[in-house]
C-alpha positions in Angstrom: 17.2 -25.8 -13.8 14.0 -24.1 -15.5 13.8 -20.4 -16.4 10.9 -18.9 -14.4 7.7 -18.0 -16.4 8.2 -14.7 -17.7 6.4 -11.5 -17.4 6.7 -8.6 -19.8 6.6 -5.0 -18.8 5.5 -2.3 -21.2 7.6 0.5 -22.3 6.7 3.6 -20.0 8.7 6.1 -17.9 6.6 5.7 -15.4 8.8 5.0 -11.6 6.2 2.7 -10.5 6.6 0.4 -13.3 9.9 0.2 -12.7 9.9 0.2 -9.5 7.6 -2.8 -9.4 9.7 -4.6 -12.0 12.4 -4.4 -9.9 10.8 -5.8 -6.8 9.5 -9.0 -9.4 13.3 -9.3 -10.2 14.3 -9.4 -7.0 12.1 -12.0 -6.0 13.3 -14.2 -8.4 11.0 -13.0 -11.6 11.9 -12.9 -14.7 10.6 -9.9 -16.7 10.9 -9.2 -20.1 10.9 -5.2 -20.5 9.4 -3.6 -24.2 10.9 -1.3 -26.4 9.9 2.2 -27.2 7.9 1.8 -30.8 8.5 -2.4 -29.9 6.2 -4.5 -32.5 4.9 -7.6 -30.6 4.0 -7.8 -26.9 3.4 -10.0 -24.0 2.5 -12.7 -26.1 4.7 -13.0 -28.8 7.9 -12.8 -26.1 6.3 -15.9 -24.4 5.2 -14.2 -21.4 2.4 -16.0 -19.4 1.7 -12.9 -17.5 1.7 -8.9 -18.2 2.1 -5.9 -16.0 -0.9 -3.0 -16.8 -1.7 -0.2 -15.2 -5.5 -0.4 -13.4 -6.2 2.2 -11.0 -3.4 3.7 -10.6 -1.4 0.6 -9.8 0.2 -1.5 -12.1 -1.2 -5.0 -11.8 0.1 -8.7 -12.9 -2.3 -9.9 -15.4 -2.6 -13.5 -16.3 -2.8 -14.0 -19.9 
């Protein structure tokens, strides 16, 4: 069976964040969390999609 797409998470201490990458994982995401000082991003780790914070909220982001 096929890995879902992934989605990579920036590093940030933020409990949103993580609170939303939590719920993704739950329902069945797969998400790729950075590094503190990581070189590379969404991209690079094959991610089609990226969490950013817009708002105030931390959005998926198609890339």
């Amino acid at each position: 069976m096929p890995q879902p797409e992934a989605i990579f998470a920036p590093w940030s201490d933020d409990p949103a964040l993580a609170a939303e990458v939590e719920r993704l994982r739950v329902a069945g995401q797969r998400v790729i969390s950075g590094l503190p000082g990581q070189q590379g991003g969404a991209q690079e780790m094959g991610c089609i999609q990226e969490l950013r914070l817009s708002d105030g909220q931390w959005r998926l982001v198609r890339l």
